[in-house]
Backbone as numpy.savetxt, mean C-alpha at the origin, in Angstrom:
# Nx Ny Nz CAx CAy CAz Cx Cy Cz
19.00 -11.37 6.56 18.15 -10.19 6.56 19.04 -8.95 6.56
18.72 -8.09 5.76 19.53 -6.64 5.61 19.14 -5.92 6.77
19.96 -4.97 7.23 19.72 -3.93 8.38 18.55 -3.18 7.57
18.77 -2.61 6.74 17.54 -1.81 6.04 16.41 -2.51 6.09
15.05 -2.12 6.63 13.64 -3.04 6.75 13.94 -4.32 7.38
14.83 -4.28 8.33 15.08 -5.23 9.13 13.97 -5.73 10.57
13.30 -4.35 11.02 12.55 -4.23 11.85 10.99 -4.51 10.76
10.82 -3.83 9.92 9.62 -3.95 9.22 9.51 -5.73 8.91
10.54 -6.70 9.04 10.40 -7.97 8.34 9.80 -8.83 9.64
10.48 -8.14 10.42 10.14 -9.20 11.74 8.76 -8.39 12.31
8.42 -7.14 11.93 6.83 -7.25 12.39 5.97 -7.94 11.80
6.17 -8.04 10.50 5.28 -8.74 9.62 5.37 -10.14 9.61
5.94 -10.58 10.48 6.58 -12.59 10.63 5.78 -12.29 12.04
5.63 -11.16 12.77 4.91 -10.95 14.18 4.00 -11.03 14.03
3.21 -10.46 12.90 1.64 -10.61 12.19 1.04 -11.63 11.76
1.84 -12.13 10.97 1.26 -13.01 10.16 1.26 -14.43 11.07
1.95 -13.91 12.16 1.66 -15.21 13.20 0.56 -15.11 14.32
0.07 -14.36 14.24 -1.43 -13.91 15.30 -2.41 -14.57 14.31
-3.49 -14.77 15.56 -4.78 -15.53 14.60 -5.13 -14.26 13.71
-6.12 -15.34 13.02 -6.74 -14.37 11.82 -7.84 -13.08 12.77
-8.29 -13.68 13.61 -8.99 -12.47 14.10 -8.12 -11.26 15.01
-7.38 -11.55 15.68 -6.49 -10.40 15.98 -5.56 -9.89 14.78
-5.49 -10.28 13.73 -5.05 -9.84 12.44 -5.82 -8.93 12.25
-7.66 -9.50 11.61 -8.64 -8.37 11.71 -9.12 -6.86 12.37
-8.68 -7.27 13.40 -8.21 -6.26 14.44 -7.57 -5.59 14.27
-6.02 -5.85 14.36 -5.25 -4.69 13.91 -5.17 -3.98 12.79
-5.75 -4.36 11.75 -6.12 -3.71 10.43 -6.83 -2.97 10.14
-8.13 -3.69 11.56 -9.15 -2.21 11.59 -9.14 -1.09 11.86
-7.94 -1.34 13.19 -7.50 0.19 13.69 -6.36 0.54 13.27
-5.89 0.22 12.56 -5.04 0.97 11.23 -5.70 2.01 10.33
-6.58 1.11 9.67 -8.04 1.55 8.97 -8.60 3.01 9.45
-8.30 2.74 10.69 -9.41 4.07 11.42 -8.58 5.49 11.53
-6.83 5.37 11.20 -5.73 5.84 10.83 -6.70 6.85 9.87
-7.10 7.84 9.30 -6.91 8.39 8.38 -5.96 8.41 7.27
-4.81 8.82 7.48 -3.33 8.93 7.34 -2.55 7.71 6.96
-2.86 6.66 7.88 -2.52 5.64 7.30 -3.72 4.94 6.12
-4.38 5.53 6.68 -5.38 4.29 5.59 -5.14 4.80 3.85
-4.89 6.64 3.56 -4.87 7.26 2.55 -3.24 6.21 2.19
-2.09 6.51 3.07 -0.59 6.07 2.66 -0.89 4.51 1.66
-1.75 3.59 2.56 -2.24 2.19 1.74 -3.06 2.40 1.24
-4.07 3.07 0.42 -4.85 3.38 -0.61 -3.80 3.84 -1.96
-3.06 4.74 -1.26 -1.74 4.92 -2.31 -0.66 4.18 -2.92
-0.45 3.38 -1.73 1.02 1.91 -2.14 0.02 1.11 -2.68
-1.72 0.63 -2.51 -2.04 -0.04 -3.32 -2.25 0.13 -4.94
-2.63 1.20 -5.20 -2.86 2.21 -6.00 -1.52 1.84 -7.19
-0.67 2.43 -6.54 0.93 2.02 -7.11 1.24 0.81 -7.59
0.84 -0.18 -6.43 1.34 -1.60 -6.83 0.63 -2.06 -7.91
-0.80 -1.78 -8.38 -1.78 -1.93 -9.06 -1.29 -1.90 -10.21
-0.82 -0.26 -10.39 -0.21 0.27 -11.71 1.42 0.11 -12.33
2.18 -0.57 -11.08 3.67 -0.78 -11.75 3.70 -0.99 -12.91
2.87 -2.31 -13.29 3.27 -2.58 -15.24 2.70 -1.98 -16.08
1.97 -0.83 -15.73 1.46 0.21 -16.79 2.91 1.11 -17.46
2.27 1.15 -19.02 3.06 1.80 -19.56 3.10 3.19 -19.43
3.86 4.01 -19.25 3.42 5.08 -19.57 2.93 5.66 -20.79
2.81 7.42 -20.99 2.54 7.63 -22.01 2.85 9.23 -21.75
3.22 10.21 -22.86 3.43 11.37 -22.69 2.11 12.28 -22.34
2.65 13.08 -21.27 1.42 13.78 -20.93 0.57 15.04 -21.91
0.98 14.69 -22.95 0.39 16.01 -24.01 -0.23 14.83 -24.77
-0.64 13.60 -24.23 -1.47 12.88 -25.16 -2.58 12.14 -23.96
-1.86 12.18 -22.95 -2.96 11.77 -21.45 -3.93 13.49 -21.43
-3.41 14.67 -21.72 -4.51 15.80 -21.63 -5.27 15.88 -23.02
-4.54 15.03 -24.20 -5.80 15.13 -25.44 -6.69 13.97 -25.01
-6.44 13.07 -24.33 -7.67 12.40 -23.70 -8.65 13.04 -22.83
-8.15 13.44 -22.13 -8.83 13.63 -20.91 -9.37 15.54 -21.06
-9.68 15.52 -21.73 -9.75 17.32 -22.52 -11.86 17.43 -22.43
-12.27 18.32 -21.65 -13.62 18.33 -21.55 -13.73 18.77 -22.95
């Protein structure tokens, strides 16, 4: 394990070892995070779109042009 996200690996080996309902739990009040809930609406968001291609933005505004 790298020092970098070294702590983030072993929470998530901490998680994923609690039952499924105290899992539920902590997700909910994550959830209730504002702040956090927008940050994972966003990394999902992202992960969603990695293999999208791009495209130049003077042809994403002739689309999107009322």
């Amino acid at each position: 394990m790298k020092t970098k996200g070294a702590a983030a690996e072993v929470f998530l080996t901490a998680f994923k070892t609690l039952p499924k309902n105290e899992q539920d739990i902590f997700l909910s009040e994550i959830l209730k995070d504002k702040k956090l809930r927008e940050d994972l609406i966003d990394i999902a968001i992202a992960e969603s779109r990695a293999e999208d291609k791009g495209k130049p933005f003077k042809d994403f505004l002739k689309e999107h042009k009322n």
